[in-house]
C-alpha positions, 0 to 999 in steps of 0.5 A: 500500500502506498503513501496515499493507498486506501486503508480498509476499515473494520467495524469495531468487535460487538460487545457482548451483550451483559448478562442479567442477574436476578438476586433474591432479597430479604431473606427469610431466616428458616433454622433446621437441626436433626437431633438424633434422640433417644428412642426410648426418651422419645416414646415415652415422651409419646406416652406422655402426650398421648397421657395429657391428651385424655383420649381427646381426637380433635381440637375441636372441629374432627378435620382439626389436629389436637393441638395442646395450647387449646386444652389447657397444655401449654406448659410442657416445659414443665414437665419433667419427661421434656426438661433435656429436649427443651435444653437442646431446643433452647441451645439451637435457638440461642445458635438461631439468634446468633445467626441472626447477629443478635447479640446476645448480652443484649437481649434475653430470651424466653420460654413463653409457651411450649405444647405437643400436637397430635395429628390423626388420618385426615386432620390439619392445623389451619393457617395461622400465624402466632402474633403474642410471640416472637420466635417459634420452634417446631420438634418432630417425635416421628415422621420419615421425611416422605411428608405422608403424615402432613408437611409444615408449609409456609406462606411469603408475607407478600409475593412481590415478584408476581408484580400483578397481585394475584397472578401467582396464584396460578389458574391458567394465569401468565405467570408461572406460580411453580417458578422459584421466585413465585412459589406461594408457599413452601412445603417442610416435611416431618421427620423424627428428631427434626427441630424447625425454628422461624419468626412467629409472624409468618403465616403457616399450616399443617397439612392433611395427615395422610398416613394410615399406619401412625399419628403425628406427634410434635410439640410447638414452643414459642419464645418472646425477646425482651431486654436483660434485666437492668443490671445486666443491660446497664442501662433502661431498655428502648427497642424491646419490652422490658425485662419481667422482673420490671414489669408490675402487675396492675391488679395484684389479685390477677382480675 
């Protein structure tokens, strides 16, 4: 090519395009531990549910599992054959807190409630959610994770991704309602010795036993957050309910 020869020209190389990345947000903190329990603690844990029950099937509708907390036993921490599962459970729910990145000198924790569910063939426990607590733990005595005896299923506070409210649901919808960002819920399935802990807000159900051979049998425990007592806080709480040993009852009879 000469001094005034033509130099060819090239288009300049395509960029490639960039990749999107959608990231999910929010996360929602669920605790799973699979404890390995004696079995012979466990039955006779068992029989001692099965004992406090008093041959009552249902709670009280019969489609509804027994569920403790409504025939008066909500105090199974109390009792003696369930003392060392409950230390195990409030070990894992400490480790819970911890991963939330609660620090721990600032917040004490407490046992409000703690009572077993039986579930028999056909039965459901509603949705529902636990607005008095703050945290809840859920232990399986049995189960053999196939889900057959009624999974512990979850719902999203709210399903933002569908954008249009409603269209998750599915019914022939434009929306995928099985796609991982839309599922309406999510299914847990029991297993013995599983122990499940999640937020009390958040809406949940237990779904029909459909296991011929056996009933269900778990217990429920529900804890509340508060500040330390002050001597340990070292100063009055703001962000939580003061600890009980501050509060004052307003009717000392209790009326």
């Amino acid at each position: 090519m000469g001094q005034h020869g033509h130099r060819a020209s090239f288009p300049p190389l395509a960029a490639p395009a960039p990749e999107l990345l959608v990231q999910p947000l929010f996360p929602l903190a669920l605790g799973q531990v699979q404890l390995a329990p004696d079995p012979l603690e466990t039955a006779l844990q068992i029989q001692a549910i099965t004992a406090l029950q008093e041959g009552a099937s249902s709670n009280p509708d019969p489609g509804c599992a027994w569920t403790g907390d409504l025939q008066g036993v909500w105090q199974l921490h109390r009792h003696p054959g369930f003392t060392s599962l409950l230390a195990r459970i409030v070990e894992h729910t400490e480790a819970y807190l911890q991963a939330l990145g609660f620090d721990r000198e600032r917040v004490a924790l407490h046992i409000q409630r703690c009572w077993p569910v039986v579930s028999e063939l056909g039965q459901v426990v509603g949705r529902h959610h636990h607005p008095n607590a703050h945290l809840s733990a859920v232990y399986y005595l049995n189960g053999d994770g196939s889900g057959s005896s009624g999974c512990l299923r979850f719902w999203p506070p709210q399903s933002v991704n569908e954008l249009v409210p409603g269209l998750a649901v599915g019914h022939d919808g434009p929306i995928d309602p099985r796609h991982p960002f839309n599922l309406p819920w999510f299914d847990l399935a029991p297993r013995a010795g599983l122990l499940v802990l999640f937020p009390s807000c958040l809406h949940h159900a237990v779904l029909l036993n459909e296991d011929e051979e056996d009933l269900r049998f778990s217990i429920s425990v529900d804890f509340c957050l508060t500040a330390p007592p002050l001597a340990a806080a070292g100063s009055a709480p703001e962000y939580l309910a003061p600890h009980p040993s501050q509060w004052q009852s307003v009717r000392e009879d209790g009326a």
